[in-house]
PDBQT receptor file of N, H, CA, C and O in Angstrom, charges set to zero:
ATOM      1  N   UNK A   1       0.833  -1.181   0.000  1.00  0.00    +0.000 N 
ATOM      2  CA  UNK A   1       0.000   0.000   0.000  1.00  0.00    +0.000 C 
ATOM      3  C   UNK A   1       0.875   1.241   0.000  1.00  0.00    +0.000 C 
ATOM      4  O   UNK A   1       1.758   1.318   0.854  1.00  0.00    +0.000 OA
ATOM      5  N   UNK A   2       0.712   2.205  -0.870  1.00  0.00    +0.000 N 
ATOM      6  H   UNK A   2      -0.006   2.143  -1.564  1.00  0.00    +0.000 HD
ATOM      7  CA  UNK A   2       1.244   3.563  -0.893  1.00  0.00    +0.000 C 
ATOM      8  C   UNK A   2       0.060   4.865  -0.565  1.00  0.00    +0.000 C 
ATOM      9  O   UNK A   2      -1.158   4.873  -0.386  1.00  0.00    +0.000 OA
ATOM     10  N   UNK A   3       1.210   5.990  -0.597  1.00  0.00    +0.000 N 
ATOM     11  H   UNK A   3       2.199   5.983  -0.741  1.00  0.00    +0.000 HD
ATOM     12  CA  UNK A   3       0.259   6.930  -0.392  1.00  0.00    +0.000 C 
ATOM     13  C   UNK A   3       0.078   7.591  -1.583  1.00  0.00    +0.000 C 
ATOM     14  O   UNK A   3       1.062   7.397  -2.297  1.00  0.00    +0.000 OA
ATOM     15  N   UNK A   4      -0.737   8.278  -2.107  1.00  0.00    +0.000 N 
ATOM     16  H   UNK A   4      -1.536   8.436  -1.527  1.00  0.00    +0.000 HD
ATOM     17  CA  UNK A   4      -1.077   9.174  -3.360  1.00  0.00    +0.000 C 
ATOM     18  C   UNK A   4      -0.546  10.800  -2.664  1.00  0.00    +0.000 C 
ATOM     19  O   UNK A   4      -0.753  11.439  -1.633  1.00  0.00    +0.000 OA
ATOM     20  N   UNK A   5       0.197  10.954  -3.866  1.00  0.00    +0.000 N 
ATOM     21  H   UNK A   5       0.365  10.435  -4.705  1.00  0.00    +0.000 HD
ATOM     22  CA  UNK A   5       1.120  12.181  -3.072  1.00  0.00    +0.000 C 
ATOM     23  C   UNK A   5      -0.006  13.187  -3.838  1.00  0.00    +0.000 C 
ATOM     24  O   UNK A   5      -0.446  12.980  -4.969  1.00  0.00    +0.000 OA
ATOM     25  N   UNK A   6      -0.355  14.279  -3.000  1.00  0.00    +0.000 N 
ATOM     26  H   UNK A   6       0.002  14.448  -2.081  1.00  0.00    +0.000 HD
ATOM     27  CA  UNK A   6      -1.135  15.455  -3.201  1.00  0.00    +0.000 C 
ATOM     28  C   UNK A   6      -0.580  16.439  -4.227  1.00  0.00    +0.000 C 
ATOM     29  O   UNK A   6       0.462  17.071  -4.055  1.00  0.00    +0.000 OA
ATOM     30  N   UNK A   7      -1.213  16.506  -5.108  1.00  0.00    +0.000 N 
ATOM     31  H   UNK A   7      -2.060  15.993  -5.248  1.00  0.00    +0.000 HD
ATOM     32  CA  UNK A   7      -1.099  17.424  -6.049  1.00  0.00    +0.000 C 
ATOM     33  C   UNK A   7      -1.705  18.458  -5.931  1.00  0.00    +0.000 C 
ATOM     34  O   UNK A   7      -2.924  18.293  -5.970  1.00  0.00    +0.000 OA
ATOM     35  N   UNK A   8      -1.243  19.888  -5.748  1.00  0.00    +0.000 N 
ATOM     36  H   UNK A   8      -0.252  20.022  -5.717  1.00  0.00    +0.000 HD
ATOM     37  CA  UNK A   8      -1.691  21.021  -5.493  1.00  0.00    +0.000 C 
ATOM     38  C   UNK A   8      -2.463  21.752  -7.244  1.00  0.00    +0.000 C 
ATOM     39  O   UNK A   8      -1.705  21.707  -8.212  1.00  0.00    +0.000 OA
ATOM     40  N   UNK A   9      -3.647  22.244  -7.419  1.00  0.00    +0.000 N 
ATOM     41  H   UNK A   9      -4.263  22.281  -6.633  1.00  0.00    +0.000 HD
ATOM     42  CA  UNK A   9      -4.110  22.586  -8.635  1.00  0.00    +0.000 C 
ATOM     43  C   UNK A   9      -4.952  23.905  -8.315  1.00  0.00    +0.000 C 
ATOM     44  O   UNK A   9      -5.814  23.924  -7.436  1.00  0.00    +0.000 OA
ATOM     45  N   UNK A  10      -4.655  24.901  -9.032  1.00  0.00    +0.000 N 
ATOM     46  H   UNK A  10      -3.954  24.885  -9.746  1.00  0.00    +0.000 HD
ATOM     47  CA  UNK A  10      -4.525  26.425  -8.422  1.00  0.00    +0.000 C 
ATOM     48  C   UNK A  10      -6.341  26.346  -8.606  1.00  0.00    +0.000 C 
ATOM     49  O   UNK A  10      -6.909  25.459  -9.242  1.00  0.00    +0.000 OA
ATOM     50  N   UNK A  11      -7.015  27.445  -7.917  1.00  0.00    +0.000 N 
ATOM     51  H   UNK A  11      -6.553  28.166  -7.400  1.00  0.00    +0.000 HD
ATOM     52  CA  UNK A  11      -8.612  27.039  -7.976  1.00  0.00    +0.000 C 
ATOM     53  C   UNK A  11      -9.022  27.537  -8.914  1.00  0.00    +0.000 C 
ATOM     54  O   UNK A  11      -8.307  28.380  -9.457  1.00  0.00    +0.000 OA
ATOM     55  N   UNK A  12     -10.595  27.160  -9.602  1.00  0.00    +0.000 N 
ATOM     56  H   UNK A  12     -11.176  26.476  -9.161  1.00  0.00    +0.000 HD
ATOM     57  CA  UNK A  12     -10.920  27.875 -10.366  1.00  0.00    +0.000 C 
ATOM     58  C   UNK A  12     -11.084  29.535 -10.299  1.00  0.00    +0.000 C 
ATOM     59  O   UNK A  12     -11.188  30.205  -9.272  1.00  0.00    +0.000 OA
ATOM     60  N   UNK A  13     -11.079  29.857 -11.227  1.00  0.00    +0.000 N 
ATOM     61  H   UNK A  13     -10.994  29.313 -12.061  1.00  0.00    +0.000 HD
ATOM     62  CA  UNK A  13     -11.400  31.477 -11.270  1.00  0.00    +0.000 C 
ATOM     63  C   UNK A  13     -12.778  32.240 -10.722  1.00  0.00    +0.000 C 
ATOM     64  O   UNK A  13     -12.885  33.409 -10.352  1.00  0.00    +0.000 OA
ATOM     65  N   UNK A  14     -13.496  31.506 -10.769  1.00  0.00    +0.000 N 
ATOM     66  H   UNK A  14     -13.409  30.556 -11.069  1.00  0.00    +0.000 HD
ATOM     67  CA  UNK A  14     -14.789  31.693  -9.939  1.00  0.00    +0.000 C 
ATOM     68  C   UNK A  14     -14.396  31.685  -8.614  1.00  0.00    +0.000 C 
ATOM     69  O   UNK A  14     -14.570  32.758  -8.036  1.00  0.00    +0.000 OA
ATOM     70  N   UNK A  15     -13.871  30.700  -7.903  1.00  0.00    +0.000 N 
ATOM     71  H   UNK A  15     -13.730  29.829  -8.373  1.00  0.00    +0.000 HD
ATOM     72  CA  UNK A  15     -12.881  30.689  -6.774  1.00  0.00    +0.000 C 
ATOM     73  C   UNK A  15     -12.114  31.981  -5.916  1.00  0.00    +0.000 C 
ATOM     74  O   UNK A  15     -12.115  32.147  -4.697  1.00  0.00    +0.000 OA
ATOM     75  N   UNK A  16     -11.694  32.531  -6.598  1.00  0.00    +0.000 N 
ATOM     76  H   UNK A  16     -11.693  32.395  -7.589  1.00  0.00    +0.000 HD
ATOM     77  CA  UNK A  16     -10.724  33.207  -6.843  1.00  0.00    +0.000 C 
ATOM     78  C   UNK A  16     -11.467  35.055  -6.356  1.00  0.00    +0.000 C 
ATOM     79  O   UNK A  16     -10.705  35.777  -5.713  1.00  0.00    +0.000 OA
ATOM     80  N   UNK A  17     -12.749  35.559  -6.687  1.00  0.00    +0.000 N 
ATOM     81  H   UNK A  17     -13.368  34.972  -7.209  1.00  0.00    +0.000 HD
ATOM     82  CA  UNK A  17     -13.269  36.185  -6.524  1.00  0.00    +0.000 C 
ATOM     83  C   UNK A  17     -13.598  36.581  -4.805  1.00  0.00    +0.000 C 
ATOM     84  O   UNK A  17     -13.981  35.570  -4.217  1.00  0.00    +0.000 OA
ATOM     85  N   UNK A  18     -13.553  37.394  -4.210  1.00  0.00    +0.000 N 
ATOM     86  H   UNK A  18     -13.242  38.215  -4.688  1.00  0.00    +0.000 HD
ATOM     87  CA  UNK A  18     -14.256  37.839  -2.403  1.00  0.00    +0.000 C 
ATOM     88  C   UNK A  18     -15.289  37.142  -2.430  1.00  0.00    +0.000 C 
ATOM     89  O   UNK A  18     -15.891  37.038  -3.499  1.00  0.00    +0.000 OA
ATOM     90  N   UNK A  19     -15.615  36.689  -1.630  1.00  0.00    +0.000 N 
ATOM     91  H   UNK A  19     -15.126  36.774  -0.762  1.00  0.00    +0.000 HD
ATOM     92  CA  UNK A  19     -17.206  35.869  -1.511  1.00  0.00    +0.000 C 
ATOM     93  C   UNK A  19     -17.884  36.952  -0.557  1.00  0.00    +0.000 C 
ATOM     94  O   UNK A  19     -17.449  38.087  -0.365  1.00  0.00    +0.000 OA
ATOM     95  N   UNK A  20     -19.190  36.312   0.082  1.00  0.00    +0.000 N 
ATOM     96  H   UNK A  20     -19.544  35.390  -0.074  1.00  0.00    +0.000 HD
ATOM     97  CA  UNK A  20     -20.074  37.706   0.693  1.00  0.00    +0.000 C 
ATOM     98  C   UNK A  20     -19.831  37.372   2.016  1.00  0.00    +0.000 C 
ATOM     99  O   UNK A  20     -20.565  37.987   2.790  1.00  0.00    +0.000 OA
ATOM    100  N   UNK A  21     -18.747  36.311   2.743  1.00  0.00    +0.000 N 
ATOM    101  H   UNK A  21     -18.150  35.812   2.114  1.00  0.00    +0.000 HD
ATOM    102  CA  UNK A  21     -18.332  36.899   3.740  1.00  0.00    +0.000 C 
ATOM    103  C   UNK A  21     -17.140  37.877   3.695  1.00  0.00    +0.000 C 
ATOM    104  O   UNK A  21     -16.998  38.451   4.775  1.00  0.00    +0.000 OA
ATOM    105  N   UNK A  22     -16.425  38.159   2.944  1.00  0.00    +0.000 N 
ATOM    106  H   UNK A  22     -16.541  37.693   2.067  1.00  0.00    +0.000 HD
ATOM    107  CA  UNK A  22     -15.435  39.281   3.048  1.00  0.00    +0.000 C 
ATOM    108  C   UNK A  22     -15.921  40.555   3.858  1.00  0.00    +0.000 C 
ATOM    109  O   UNK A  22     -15.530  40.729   5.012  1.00  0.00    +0.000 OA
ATOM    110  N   UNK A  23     -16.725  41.383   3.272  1.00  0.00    +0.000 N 
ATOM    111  H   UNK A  23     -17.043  41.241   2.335  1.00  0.00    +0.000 HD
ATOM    112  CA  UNK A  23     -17.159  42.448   4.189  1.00  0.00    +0.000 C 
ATOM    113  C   UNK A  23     -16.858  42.269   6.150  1.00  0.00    +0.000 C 
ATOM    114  O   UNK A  23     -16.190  43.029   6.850  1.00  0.00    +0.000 OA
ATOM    115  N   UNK A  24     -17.631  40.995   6.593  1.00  0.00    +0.000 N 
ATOM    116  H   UNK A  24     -18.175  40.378   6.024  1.00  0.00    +0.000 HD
ATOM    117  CA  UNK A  24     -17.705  40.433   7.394  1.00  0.00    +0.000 C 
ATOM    118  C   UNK A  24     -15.895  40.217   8.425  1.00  0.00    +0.000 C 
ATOM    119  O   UNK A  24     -15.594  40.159   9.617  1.00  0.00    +0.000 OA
ATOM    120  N   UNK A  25     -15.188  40.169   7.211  1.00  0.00    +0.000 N 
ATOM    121  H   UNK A  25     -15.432  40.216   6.243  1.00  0.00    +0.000 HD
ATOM    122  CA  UNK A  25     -13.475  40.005   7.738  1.00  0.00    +0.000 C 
ATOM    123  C   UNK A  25     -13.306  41.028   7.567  1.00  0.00    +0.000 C 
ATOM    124  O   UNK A  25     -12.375  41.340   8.310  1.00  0.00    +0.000 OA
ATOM    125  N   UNK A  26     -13.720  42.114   6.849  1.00  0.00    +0.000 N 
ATOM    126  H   UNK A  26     -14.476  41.860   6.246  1.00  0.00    +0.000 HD
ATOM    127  CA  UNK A  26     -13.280  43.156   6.642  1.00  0.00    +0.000 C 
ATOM    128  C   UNK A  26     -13.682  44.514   8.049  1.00  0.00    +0.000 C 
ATOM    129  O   UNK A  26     -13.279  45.624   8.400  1.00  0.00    +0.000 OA
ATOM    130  N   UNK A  27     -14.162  44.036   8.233  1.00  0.00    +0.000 N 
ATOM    131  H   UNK A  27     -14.489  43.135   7.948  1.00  0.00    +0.000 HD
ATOM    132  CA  UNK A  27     -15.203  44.891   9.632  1.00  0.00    +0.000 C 
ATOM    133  C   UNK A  27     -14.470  44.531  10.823  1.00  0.00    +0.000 C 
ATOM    134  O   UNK A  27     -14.137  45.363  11.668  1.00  0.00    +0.000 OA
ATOM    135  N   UNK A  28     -14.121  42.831  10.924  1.00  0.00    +0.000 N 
ATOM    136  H   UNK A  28     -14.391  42.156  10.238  1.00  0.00    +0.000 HD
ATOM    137  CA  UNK A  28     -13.026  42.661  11.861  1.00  0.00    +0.000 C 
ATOM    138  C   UNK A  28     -11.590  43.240  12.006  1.00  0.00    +0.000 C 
ATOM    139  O   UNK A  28     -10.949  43.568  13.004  1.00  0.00    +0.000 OA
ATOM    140  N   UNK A  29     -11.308  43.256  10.718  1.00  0.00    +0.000 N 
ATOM    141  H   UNK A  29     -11.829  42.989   9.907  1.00  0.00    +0.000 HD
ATOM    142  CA  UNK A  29      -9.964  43.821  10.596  1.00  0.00    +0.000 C 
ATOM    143  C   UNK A  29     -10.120  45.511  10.752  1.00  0.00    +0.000 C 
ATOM    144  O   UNK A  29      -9.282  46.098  11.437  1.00  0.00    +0.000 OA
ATOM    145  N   UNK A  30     -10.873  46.035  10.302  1.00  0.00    +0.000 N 
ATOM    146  H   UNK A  30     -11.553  45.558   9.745  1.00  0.00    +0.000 HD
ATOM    147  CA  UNK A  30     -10.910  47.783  10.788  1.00  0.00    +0.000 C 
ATOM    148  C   UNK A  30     -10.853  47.503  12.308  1.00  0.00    +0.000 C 
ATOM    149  O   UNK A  30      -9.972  47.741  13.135  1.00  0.00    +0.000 OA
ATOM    150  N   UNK A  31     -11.692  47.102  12.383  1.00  0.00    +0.000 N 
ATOM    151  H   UNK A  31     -12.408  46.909  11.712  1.00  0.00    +0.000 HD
ATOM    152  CA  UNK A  31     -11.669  46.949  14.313  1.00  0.00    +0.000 C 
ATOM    153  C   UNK A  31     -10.162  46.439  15.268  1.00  0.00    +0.000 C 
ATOM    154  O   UNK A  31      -9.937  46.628  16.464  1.00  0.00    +0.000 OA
ATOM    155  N   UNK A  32      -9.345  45.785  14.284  1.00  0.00    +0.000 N 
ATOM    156  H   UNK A  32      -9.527  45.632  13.313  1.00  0.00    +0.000 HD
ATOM    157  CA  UNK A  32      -8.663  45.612  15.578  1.00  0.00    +0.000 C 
ATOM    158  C   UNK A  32      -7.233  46.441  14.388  1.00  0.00    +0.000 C 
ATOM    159  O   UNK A  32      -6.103  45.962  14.481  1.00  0.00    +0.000 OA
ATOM    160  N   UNK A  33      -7.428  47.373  13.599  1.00  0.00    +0.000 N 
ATOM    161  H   UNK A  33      -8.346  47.762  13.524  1.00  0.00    +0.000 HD
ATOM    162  CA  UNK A  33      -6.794  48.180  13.286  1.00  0.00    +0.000 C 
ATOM    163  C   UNK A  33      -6.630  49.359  14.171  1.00  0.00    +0.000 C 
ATOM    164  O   UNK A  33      -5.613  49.901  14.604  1.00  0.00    +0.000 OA
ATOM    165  N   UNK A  34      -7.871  49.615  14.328  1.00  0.00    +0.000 N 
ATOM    166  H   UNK A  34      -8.698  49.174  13.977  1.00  0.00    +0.000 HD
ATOM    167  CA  UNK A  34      -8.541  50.957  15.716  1.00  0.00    +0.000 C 
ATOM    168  C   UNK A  34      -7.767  50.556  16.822  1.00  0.00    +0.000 C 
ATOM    169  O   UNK A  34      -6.949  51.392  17.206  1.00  0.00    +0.000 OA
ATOM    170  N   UNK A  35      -7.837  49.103  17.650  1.00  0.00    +0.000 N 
ATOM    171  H   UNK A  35      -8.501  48.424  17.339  1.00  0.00    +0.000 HD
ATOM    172  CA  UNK A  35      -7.598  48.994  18.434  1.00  0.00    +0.000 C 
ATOM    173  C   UNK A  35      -6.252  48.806  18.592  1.00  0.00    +0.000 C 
ATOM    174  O   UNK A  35      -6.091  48.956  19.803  1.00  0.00    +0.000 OA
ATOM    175  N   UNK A  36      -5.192  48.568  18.101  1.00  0.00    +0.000 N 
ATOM    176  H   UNK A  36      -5.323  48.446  17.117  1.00  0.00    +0.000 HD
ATOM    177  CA  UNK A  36      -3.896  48.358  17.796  1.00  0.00    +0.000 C 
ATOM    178  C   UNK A  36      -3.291  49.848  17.677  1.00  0.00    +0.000 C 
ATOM    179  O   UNK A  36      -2.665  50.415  18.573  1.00  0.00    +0.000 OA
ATOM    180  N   UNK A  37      -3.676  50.524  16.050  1.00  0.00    +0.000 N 
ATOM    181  H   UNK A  37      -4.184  50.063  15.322  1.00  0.00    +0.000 HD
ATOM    182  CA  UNK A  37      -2.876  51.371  15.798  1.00  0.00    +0.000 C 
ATOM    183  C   UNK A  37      -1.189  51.079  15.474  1.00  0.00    +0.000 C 
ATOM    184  O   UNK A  37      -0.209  51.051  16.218  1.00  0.00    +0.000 OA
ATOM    185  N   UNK A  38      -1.413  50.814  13.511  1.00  0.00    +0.000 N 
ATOM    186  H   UNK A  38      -2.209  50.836  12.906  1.00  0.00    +0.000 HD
ATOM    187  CA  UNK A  38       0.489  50.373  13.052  1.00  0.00    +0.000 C 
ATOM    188  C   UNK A  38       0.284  51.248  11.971  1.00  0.00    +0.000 C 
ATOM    189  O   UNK A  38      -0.220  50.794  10.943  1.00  0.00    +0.000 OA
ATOM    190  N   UNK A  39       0.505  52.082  12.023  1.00  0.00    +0.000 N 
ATOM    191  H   UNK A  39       0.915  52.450  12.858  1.00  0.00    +0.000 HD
ATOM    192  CA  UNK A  39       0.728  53.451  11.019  1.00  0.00    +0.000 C 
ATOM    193  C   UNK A  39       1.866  52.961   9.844  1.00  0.00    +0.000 C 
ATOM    194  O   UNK A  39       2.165  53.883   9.085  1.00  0.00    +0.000 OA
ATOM    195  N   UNK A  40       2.476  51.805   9.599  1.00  0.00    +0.000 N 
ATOM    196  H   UNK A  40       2.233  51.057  10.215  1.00  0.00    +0.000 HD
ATOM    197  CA  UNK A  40       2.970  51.106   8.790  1.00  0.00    +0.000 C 
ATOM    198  C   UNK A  40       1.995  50.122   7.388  1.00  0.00    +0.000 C 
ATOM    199  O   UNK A  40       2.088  49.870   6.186  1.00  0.00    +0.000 OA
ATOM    200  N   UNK A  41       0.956  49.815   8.747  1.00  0.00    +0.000 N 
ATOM    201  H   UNK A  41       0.881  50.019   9.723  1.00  0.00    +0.000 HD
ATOM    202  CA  UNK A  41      -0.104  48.299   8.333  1.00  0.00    +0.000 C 
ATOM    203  C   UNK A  41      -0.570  48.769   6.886  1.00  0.00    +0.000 C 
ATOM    204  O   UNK A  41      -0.638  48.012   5.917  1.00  0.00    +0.000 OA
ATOM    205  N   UNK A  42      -0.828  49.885   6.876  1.00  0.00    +0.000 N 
ATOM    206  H   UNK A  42      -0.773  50.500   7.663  1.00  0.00    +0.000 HD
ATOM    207  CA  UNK A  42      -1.484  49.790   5.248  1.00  0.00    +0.000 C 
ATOM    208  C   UNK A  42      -0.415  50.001   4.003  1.00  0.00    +0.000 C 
ATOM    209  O   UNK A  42      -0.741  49.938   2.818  1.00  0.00    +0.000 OA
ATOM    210  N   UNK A  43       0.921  50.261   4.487  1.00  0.00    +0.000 N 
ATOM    211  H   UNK A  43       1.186  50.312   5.449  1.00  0.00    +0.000 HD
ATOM    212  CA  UNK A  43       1.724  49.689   3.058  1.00  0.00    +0.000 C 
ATOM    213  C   UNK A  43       1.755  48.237   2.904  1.00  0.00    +0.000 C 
ATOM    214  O   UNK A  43       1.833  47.548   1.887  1.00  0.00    +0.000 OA
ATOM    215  N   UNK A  44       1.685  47.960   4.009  1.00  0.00    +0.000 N 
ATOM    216  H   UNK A  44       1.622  48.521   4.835  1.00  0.00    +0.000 HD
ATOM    217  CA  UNK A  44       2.058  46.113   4.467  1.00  0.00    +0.000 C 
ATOM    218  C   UNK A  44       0.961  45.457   3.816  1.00  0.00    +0.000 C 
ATOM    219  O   UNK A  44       1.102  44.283   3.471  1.00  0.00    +0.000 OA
ATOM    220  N   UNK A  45      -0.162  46.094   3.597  1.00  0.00    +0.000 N 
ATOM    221  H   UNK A  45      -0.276  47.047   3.877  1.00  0.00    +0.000 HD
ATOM    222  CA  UNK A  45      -1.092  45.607   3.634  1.00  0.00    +0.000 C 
ATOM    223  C   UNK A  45      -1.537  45.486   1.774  1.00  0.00    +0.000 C 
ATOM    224  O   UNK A  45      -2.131  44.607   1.149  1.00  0.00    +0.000 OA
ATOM    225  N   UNK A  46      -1.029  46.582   1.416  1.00  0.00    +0.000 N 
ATOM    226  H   UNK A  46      -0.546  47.296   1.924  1.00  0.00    +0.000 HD
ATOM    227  CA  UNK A  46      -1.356  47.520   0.221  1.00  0.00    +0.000 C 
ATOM    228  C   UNK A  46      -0.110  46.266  -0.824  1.00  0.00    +0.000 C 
ATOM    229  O   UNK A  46      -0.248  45.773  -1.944  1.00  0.00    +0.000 OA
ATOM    230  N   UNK A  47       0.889  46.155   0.092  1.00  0.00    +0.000 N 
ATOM    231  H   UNK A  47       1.001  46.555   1.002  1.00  0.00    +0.000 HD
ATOM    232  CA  UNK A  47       2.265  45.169  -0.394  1.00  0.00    +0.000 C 
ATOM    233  C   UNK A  47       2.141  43.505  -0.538  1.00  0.00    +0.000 C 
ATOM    234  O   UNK A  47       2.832  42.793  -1.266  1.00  0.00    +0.000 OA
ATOM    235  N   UNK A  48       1.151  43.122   0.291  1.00  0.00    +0.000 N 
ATOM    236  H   UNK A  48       0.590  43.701   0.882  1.00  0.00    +0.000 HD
ATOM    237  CA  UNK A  48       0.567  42.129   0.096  1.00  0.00    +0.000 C 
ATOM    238  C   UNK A  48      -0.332  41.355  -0.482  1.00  0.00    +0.000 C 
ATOM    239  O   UNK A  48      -0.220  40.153  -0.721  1.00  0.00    +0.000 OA
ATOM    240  N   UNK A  49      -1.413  42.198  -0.752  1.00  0.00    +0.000 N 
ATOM    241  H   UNK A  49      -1.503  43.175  -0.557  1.00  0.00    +0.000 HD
ATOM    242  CA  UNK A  49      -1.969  42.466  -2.108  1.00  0.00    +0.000 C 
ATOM    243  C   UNK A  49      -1.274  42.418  -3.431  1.00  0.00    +0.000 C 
ATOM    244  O   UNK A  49      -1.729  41.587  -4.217  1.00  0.00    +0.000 OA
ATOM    245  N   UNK A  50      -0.457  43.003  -3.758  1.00  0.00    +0.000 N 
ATOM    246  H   UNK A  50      -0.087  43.678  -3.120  1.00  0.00    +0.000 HD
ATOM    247  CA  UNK A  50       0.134  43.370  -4.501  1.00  0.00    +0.000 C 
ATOM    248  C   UNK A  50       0.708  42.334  -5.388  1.00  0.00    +0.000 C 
ATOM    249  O   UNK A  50       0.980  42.277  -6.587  1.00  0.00    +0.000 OA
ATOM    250  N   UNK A  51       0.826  41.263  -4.030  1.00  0.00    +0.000 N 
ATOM    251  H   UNK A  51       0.605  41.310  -3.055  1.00  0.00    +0.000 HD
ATOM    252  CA  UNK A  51       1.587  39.819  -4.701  1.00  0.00    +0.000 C 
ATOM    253  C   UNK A  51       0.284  38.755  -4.527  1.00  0.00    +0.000 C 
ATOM    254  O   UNK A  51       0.148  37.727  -5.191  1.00  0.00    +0.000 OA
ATOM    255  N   UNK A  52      -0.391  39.105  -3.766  1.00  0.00    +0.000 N 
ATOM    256  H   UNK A  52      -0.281  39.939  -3.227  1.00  0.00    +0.000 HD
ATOM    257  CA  UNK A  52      -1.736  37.836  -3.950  1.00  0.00    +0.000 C 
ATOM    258  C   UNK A  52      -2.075  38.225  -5.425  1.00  0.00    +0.000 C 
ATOM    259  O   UNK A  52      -2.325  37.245  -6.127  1.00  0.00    +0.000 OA
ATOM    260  N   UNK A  53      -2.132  39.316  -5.988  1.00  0.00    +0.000 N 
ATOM    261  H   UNK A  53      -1.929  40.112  -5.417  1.00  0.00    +0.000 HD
ATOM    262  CA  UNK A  53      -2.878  39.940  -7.581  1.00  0.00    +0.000 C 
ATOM    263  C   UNK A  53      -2.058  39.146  -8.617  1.00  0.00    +0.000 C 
ATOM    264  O   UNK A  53      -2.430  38.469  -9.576  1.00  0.00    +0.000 OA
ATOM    265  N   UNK A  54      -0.558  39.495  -8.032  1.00  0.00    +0.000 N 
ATOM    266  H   UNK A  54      -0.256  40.045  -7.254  1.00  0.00    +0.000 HD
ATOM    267  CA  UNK A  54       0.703  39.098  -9.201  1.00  0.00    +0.000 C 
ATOM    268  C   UNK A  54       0.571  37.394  -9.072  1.00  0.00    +0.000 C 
ATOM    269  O   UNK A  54       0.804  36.763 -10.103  1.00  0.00    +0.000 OA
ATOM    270  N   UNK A  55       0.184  36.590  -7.771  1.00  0.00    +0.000 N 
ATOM    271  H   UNK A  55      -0.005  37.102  -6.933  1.00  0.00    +0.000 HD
ATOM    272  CA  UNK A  55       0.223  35.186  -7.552  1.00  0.00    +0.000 C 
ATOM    273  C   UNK A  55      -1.017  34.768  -8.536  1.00  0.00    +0.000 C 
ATOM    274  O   UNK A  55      -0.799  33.997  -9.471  1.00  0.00    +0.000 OA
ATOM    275  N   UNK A  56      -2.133  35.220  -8.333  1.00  0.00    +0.000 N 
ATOM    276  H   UNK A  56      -2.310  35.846  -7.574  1.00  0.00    +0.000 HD
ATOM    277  CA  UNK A  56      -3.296  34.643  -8.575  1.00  0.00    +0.000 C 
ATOM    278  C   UNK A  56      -3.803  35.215  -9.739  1.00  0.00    +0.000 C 
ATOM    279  O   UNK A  56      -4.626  34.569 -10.387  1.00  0.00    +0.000 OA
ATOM    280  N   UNK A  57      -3.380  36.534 -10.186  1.00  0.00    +0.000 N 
ATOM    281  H   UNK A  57      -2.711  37.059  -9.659  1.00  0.00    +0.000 HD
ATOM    282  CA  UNK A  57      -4.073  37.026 -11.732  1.00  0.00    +0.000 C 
ATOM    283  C   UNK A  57      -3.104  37.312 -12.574  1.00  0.00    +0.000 C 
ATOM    284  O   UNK A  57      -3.019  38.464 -12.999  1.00  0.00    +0.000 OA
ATOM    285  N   UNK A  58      -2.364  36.511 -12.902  1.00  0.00    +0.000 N 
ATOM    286  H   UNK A  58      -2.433  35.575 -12.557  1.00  0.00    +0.000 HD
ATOM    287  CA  UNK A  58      -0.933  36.812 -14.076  1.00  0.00    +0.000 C 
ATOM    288  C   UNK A  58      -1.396  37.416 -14.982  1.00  0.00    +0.000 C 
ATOM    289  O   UNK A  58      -0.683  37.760 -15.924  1.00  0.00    +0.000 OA
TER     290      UNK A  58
């Protein structure tokens, strides 16, 4: 008996789109932006993006 080694297969493009909980993460994350305070976080944030777009929409 072996194992079947996992093949990773990028998702469909429908996939790939915010679904209608985003807002929902998005409301969390303002909130503990407020509560924190990193006057950095939105290049970091803006920079990370940047490469999920370049990863996922060539």
């Amino acid at each position: 008996m072996g194992l079947t080694p996992l093949i990773w297969q990028p998702a469909p493009q429908a996939h790939l789109t915010r679904d209608d909980d985003w807002p929902l993460v998005d409301d969390l994350v303002k909130g503990m932006q407020l509560a924190v305070g990193d006057p950095e976080r939105a290049a970091r944030l803006e920079a990370l993006q940047a490469l999920i777009d370049a990863a996922f929409n060539p």
